[in-house]
Wavefront OBJ file of the C-alpha trace (Angstrom):
o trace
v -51.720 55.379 -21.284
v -49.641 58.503 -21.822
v -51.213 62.025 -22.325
v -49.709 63.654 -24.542
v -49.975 66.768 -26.527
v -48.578 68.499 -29.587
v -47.637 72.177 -30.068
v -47.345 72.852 -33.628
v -47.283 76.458 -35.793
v -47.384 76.993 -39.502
v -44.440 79.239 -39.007
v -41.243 80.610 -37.023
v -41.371 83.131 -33.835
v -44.865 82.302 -33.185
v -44.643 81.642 -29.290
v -45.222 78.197 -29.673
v -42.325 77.232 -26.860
v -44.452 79.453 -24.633
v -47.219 77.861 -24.728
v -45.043 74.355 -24.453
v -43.542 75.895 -21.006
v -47.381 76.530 -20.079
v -48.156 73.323 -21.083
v -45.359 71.448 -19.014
v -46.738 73.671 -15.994
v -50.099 72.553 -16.115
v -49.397 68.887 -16.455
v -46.992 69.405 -13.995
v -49.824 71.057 -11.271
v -51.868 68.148 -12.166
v -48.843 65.733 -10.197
v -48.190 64.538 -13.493
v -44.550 63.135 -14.567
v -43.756 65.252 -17.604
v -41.619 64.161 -20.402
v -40.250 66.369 -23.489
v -39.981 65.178 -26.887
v -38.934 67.301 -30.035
v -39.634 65.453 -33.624
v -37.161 67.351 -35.614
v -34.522 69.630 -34.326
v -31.481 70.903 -36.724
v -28.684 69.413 -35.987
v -27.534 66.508 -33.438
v -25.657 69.831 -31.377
v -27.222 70.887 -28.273
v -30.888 72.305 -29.132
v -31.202 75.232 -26.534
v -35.141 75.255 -26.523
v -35.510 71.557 -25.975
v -32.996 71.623 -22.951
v -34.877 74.767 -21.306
v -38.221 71.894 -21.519
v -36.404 69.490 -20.322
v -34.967 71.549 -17.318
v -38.250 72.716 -16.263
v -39.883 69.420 -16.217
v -37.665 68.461 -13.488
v -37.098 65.332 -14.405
v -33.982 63.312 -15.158
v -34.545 63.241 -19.093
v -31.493 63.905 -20.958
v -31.149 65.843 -24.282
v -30.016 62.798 -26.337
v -33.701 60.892 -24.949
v -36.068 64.162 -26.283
v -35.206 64.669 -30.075
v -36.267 62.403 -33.060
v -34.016 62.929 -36.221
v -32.367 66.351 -37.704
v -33.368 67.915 -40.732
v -30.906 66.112 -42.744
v -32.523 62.517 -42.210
v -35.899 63.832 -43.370
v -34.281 65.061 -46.377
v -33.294 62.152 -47.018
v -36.455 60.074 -46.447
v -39.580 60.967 -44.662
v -40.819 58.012 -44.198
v -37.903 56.665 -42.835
v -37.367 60.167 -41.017
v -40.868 59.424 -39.490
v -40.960 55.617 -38.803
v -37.258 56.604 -36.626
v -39.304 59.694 -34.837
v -41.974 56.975 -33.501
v -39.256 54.673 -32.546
v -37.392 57.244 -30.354
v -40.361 58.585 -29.171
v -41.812 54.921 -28.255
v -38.539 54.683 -26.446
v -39.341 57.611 -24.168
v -43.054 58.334 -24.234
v -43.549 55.404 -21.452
v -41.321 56.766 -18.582
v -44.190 59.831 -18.412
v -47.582 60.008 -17.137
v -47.566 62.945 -19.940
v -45.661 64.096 -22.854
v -45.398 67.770 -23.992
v -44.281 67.409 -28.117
v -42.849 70.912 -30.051
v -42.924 70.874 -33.430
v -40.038 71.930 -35.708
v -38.972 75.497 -35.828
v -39.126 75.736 -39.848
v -34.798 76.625 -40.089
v -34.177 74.337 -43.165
v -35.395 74.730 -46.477
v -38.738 71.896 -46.054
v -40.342 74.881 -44.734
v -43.001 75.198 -47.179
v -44.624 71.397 -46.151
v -43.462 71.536 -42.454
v -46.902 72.474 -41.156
v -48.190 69.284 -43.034
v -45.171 67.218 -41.663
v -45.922 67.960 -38.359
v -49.448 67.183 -38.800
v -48.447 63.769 -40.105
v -46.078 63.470 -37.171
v -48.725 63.883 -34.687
v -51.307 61.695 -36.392
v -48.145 58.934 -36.139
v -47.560 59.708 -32.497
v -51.292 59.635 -31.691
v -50.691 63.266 -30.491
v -53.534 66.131 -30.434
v -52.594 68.934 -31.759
v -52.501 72.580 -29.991
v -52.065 74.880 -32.312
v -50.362 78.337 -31.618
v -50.394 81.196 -34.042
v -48.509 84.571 -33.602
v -51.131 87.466 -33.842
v -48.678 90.421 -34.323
v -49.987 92.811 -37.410
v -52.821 90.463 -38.153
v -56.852 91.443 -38.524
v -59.017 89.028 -37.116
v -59.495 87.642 -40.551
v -56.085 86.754 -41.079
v -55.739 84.904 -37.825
v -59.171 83.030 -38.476
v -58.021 82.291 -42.209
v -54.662 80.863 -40.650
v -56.375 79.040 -37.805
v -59.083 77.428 -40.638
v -56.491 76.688 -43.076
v -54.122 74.456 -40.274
v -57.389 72.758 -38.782
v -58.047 71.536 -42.045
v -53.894 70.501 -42.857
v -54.627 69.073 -39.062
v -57.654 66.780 -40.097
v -56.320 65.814 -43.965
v -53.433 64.115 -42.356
v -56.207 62.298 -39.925
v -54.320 63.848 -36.511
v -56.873 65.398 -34.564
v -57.117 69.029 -32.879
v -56.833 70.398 -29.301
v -57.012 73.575 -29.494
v -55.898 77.016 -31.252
v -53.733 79.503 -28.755
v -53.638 83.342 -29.887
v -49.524 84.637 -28.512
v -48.492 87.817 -28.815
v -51.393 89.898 -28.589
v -51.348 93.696 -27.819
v -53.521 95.162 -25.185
v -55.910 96.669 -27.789
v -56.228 93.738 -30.212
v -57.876 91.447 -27.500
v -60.794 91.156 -28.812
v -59.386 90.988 -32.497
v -57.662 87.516 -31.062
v -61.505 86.313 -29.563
v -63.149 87.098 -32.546
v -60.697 84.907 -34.454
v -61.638 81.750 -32.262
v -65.002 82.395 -32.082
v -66.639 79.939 -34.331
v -63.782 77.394 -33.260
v -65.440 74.253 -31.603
v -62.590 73.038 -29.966
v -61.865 71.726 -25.907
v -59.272 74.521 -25.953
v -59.180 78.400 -27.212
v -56.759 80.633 -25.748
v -55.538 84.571 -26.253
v -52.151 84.968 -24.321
v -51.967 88.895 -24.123
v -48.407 90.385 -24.505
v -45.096 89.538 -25.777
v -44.559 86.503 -24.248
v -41.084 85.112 -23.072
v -41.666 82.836 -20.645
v -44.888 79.790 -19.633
v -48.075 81.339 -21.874
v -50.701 80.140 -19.193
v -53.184 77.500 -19.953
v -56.915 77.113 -19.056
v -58.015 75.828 -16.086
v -59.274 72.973 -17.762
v -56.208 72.517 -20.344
v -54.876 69.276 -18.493
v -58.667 67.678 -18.238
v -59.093 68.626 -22.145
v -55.842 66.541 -22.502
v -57.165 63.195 -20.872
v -60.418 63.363 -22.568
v -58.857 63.049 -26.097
v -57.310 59.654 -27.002
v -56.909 59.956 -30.808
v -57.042 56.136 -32.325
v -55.229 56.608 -35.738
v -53.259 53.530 -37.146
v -51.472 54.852 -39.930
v -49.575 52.910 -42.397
v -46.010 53.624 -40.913
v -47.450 53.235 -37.618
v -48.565 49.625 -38.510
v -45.701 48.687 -40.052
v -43.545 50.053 -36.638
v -45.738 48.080 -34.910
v -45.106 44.747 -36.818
v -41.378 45.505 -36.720
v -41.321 45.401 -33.215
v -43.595 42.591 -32.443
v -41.300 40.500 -34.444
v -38.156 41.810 -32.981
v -39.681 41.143 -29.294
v -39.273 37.774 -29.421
v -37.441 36.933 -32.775
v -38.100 33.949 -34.642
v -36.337 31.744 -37.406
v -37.737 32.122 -41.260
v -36.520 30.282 -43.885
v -36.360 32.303 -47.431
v -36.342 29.468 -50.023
v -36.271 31.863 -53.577
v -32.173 33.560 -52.748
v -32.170 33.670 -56.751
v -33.904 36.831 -56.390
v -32.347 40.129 -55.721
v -35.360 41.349 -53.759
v -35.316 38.173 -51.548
v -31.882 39.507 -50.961
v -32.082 42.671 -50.436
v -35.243 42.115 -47.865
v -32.825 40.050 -45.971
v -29.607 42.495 -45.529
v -32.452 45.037 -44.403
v -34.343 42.745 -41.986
v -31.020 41.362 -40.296
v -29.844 44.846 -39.589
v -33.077 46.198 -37.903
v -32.850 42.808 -36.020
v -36.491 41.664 -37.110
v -35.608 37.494 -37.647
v -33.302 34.916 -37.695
v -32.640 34.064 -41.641
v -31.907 30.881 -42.906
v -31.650 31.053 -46.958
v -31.479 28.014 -49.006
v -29.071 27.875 -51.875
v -25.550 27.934 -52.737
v -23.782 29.530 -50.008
v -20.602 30.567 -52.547
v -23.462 31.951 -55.007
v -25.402 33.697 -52.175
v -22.278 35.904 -50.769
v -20.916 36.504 -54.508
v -24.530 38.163 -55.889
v -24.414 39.664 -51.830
v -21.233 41.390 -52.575
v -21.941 42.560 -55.796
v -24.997 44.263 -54.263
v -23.232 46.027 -51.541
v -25.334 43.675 -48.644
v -24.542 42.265 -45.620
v -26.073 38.394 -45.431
v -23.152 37.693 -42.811
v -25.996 37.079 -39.900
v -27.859 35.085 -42.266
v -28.080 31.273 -41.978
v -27.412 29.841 -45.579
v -28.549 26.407 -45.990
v -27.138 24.233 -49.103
v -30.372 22.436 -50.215
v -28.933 19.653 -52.182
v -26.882 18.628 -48.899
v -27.000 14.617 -49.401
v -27.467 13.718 -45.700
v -30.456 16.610 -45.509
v -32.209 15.544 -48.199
v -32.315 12.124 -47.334
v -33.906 12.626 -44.386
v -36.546 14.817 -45.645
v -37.046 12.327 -48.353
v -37.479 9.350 -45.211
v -40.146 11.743 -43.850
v -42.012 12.861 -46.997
v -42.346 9.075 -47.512
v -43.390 8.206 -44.335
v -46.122 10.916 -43.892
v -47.360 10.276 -47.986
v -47.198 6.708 -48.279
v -51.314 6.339 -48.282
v -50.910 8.887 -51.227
v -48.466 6.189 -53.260
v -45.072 7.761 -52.156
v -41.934 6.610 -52.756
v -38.706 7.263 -51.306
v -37.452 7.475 -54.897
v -40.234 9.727 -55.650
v -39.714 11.978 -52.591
v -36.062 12.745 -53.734
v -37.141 13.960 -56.727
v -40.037 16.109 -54.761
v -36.978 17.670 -52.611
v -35.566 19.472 -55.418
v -38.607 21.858 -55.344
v -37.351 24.138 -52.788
v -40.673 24.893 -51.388
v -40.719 21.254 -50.179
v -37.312 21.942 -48.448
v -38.318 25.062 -46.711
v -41.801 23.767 -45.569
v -39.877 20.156 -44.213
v -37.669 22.557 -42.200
v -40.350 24.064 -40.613
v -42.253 20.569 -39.830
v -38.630 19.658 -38.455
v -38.609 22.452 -36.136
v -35.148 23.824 -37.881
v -37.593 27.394 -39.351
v -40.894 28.353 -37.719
v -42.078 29.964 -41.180
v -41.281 30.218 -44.797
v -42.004 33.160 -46.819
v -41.501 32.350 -50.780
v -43.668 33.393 -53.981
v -41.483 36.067 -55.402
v -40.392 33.966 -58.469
v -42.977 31.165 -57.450
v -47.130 30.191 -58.098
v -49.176 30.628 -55.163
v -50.198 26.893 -55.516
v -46.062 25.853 -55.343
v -45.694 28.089 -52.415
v -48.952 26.390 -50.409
v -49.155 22.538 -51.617
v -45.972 21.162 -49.327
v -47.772 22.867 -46.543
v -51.431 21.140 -47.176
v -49.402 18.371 -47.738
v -47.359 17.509 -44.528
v -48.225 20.628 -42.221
v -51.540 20.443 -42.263
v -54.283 23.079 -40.967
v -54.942 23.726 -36.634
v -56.957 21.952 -34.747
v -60.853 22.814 -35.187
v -59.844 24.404 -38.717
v -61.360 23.287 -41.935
v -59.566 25.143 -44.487
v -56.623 27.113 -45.293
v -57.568 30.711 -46.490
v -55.963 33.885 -47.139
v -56.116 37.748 -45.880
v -55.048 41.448 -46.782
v -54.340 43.600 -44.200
v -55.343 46.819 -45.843
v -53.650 49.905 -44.536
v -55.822 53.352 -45.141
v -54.664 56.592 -44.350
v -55.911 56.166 -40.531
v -57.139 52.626 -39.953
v -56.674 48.884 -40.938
v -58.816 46.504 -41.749
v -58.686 42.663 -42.511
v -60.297 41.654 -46.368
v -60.537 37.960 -46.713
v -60.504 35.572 -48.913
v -58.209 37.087 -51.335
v -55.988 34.626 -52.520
v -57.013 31.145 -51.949
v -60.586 29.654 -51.621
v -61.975 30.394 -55.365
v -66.316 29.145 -54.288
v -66.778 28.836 -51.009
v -69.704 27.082 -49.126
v -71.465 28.101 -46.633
v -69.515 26.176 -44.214
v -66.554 27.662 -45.514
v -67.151 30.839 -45.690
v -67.832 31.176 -41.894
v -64.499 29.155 -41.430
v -62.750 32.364 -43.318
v -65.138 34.624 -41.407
v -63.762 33.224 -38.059
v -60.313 32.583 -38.904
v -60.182 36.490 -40.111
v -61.559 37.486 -36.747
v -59.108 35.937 -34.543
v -56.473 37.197 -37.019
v -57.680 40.803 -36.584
v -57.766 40.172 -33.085
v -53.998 39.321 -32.854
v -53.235 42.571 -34.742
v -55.189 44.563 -32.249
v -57.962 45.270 -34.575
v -61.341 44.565 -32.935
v -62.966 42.274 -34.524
v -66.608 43.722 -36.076
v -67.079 41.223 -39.307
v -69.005 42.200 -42.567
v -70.050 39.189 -44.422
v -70.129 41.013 -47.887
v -73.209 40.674 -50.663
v -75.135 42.662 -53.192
v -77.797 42.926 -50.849
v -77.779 44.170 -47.164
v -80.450 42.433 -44.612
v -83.976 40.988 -45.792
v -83.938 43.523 -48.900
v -82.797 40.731 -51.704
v -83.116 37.117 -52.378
v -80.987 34.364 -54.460
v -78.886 31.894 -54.222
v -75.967 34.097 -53.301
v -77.208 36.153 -50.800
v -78.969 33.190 -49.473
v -75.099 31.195 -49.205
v -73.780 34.552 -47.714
v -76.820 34.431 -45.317
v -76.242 30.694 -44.006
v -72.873 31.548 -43.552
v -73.080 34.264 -41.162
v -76.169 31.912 -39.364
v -73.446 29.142 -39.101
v -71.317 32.262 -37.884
v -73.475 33.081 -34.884
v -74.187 29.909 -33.787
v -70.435 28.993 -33.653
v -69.678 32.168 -32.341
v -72.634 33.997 -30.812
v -70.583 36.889 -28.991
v -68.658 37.907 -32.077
v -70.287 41.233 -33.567
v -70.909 39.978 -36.892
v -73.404 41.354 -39.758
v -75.039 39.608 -43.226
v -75.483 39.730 -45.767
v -74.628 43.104 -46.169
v -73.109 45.557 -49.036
v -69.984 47.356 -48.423
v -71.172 50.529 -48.335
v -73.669 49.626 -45.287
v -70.625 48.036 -43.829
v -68.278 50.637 -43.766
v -70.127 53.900 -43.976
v -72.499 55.101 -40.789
v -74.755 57.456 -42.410
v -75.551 54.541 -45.416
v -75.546 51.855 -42.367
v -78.328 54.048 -40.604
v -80.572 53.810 -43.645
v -80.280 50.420 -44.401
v -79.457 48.533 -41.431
v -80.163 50.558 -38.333
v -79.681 49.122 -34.801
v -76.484 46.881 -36.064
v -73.220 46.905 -34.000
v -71.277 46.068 -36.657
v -72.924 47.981 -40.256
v -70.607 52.047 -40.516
v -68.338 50.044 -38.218
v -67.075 46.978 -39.925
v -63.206 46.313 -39.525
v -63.843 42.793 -41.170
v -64.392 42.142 -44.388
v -65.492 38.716 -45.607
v -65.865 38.323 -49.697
v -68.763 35.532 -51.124
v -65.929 34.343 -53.793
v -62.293 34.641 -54.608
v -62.986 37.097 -57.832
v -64.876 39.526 -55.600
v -61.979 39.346 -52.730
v -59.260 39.524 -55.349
v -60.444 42.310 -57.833
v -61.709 44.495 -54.451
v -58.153 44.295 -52.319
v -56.442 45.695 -55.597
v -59.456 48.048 -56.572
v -58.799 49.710 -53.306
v -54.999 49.238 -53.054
v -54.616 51.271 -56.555
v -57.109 53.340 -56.481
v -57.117 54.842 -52.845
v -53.028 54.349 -52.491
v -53.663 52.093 -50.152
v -50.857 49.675 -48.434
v -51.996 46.483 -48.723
v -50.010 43.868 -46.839
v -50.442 40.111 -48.127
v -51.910 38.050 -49.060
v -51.043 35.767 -45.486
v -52.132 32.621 -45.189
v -54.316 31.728 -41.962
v -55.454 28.355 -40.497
v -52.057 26.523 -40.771
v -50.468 24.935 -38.102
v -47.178 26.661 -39.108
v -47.076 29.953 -40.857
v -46.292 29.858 -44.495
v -46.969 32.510 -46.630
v -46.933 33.555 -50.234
v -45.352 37.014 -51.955
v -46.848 38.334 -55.009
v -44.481 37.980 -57.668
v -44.527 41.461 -58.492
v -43.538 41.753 -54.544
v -41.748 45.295 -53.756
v -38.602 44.692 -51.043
v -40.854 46.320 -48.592
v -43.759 43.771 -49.370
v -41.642 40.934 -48.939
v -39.929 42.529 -45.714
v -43.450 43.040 -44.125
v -44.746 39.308 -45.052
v -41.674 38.277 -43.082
v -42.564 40.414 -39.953
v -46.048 39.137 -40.020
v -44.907 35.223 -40.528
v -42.671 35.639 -37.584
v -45.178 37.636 -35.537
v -48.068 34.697 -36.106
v -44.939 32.224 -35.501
v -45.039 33.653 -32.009
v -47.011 31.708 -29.026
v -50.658 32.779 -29.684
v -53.129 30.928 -28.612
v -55.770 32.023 -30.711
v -58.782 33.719 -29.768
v -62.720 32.409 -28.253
v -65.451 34.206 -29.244
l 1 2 3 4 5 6 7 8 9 10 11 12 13 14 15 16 17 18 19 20 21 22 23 24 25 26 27 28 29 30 31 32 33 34 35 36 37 38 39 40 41 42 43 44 45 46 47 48 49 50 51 52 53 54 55 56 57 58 59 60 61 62 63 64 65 66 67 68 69 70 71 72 73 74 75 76 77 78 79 80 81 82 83 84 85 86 87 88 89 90 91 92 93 94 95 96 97 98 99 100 101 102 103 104 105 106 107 108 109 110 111 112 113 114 115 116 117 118 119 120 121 122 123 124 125 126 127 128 129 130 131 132 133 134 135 136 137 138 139 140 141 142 143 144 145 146 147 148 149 150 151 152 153 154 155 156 157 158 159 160 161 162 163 164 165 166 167 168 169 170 171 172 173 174 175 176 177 178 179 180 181 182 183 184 185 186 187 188 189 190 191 192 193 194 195 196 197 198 199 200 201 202 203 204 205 206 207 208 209 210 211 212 213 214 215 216 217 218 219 220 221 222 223 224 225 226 227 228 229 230 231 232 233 234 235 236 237 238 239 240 241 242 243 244 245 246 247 248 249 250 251 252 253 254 255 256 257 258 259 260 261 262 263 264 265 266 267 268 269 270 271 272 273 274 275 276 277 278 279 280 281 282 283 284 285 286 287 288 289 290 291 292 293 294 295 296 297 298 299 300 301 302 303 304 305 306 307 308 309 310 311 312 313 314 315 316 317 318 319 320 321 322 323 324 325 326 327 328 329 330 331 332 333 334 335 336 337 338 339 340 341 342 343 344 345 346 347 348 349 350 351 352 353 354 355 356 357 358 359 360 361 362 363 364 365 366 367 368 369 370 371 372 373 374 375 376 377 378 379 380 381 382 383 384 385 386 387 388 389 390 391 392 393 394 395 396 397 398 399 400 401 402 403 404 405 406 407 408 409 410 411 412 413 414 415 416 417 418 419 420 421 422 423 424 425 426 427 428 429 430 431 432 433 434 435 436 437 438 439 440 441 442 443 444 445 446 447 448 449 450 451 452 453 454 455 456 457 458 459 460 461 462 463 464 465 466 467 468 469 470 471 472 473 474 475 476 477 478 479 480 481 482 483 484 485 486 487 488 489 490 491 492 493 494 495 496 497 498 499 500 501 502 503 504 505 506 507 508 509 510 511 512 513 514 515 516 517 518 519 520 521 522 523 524 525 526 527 528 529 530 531 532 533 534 535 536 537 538 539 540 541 542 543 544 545 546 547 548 549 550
């Protein structure tokens, strides 16, 4: 894994590409590659203090490899400015045994939230942050005050500190600058005495305080980055079945210029590139499939028949079946002509799912078909399931939806700790639904006896240490749940949106899991960005995966 380190300032002419040089020299003593990256610069000219970085690296980076975006793009957007800043820097970062990041230099008018930017910059890169203040004409109280106030900026946007470096300090302010980091506890304080011009020398142990913090944060545009490029790695084909629908439109021009899928959209291709037009999108990469196509449909109907017949179908019957376009899209994907289907925007969940129960069927050693939110908080995710599909479940069931949701956390890189969810946590209540919540997470272990998994237990005890040391010490999974299994479909449902409205939350789904083919349903009060993100997902569980033992 790359080191890497931050240098941020909450203002102009602090030192802080100083104490960037003396970073790049201590990496550098430690035989370290060294790379250079700048988030924001001002303009796409030459940047004079990122090129003097690069050129004292040594290394064969060039100018055009160590900048994110100007000024202008975040402007613009700063989300957008930030999910292009952890692309370019993705690009880079793994051509270096260690990166040296310096923060913007506060020359355009965002300079008022710039500290917080670059805080929410670093948390995206998984950067530490070394913070460098300027202590010309300040008391130790300012520089303490200053230092306090950006630790805290530092933590809100869950990046995590390094350090605090005093520049600039006169002879006989010395120990003004040490009494300002005095009550710090952080692996790095440092006063630089003088007016500093060139490498502000590091500890001794700066490079060792590096390795030994690995900041973990998953934010919500890191997720999403993540998903994006998953997909794109190894593209698949997704049919869109609902082209009636701006949105389903407008999702599609955006995902075939980032390259995410292959598109195929059923519907009239004359009507598709007319409402196109008149939107200003490009579909032209887009696969557009005519749905009432006489020889197509005739051979779906031929196979609907055939797989149905036990259930009374006719060929007559199938035909008329075929004009649902759900049935189109899903008999695509059982042909092998889609891998996925994505539909629900103008659609019932139950339209979207039935063709698949129908004629895909669930995978091997899989009872039931279920459905998940991958909830995206400020620093983490976490999987809650069932959400959208299985209204009472058994016992049986349940630990079907517990397992399922495990091996889908696993394939998003979330390790798997599952919270089978009650009113009651441990032996402290009885009744007959903690006693179904408890039989299900005994039918849990004994399918799965190395997976961590807890219950019954309450949500708090799941998810917060101090109330999981109280109620269910000694547990590997209570304060550390990343798992969350609902008793019924009301609890699931009303919780994800609870949480999703009410703590801002991203919530990505609901996705279906335990189908032999991914198809997956859009809420239809779907936002573009949900519907491009359900895509992503449907291609990324089209991809090979094996699934997961336990």
């Amino acid at each position: 894994m790359t080191k890497n380190v931050y240098i941020a300032a909450p203002d102009a002419a602090t030192g802080k590409s100083s104490v960037a040089l003396g970073a790049i020299a201590a990496l550098t003593a430690q035989g370290l590659k060294v790379g250079v990256f700048r988030p924001i610069i001002q303009t796409d000219a030459p940047d004079p203090t990122l090129q003097t970085l690069i050129e004292t690296t040594g290394s064969s980076q060039t100018l055009d490899q160590a900048y994110g975006v100007t000024y202008a793009t975040v402007r613009r957007s700063t989300d957008d400015a930030i999910t292009c800043i952890i692309d370019r820097y993705e690009q880079i970062q793994s051509q270096f045994d260690a990166m040296v990041i310096l923060g913007s230099d506060y020359s355009d008018v965002i300079g008022p939230i710039e500290f917080s930017l670059n805080a929410r910059i670093a948390a995206n890169l998984n950067a530490p942050v070394l913070l460098a203040l300027s202590a010309r004409g300040e008391t130790a109280q300012d520089l303490r005050h200053a230092a306090n106030f950006c630790l805290r900026e530092i933590e809100n946007r869950y990046a995590q500190a390094l350090g605090v470096a005093i520049v600039n300090v006169a002879e006989d302010a010395l120990d003004l600058a040490h009494e300002a980091l005095v009550d710090l506890d952080l692996p790095v304080t440092m006063v630089v005495p003088g007016a500093i011009t060139d490498s502000a020398p590091m500890p001794s142990d700066f490079a060792a305080a590096v390795d030994a913090i690995t900041p973990q944060v998953r934010t919500p545009l890191r997720f999403q980055y993540e998903l994006m490029r998953r997909a794109r790695s190894n593209k698949r084909t997704i049919v869109l079945p609902e082209t009636e629908d701006d949105r389903i439109l407008k999702a599609a021009d955006r995902l075939l210029a980032r390259d995410i899928v292959n598109l195929i959209l059923l519907g009239d291709a004359s009507a598709i590139t007319a409402r196109a037009e008149e939107l200003g999108l490009d579909l032209s990469r887009a696969k557009v499939q005519d749905p009432t196509d006489a020889e197509l449909v005739e051979k779906f109907a031929q196979e609907y028949t055939k797989l149905r017949s036990h259930k009374g179908m006719t060929v007559e019957k199938a035909r008329q079946t075929l004009t649902d376009l759900s049935y189109v899209a899903t008999m695509m994907i059982h042909f092998g002509m889609a891998d996925g289907m994505v539909s629900g925007a103008i659609h019932t969940t139950a339209n979207t799912i039935r063709p698949s129960l129908e004629f895909i069927k669930t995978k091997p050693g899989v009872a039931l078909v279920s459905g998940y939110f991958l909830m995206c908080l400020p620093d983490r995710v976490f999987v809650f399931a069932d959400c959208a599909v299985t209204t009472n479940p058994t016992p049986e069931q349940l630990s079907d939806i517990a397992l399922a949701s495990a091996q889908t956390a696993q394939a998003f890189d979330i390790e798997p700790r599952v919270a089978l969810l009650s009113y009651s946590t441990g032996d402290s209540g009885t009744g007959p639904d903690v006693d179904m919540v408890r039989e299900a997470t005994m039918l849990l272990h004994a399918r799965a006896p190395h997976l961590p998994a807890e219950g019954p237990i309450q949500f708090d005890a799941a998810i917060d240490p101090v109330v999981a040391q109280t109620k269910l010490p000694g547990s590997s999974v209570a304060g550390h749940a990343t798992v969350f299994v609902f008793p019924d479909l009301d609890t699931g449902n009303i919780t994800y949106k609870a949480v999703q409205r009410t703590a801002h939350t991203l919530a990505l789904g609901p996705v279906l899991q335990g189908l032999r083919k991914p198809v997956n349903d859009l809420s239809r009060g779907a936002l573009v960005d949900d519907i491009i993100n359900t895509v992503a997902i449907t291609a990324i569980q089209a991809q090979d995966d094996p699934g997961v033992d336990f």
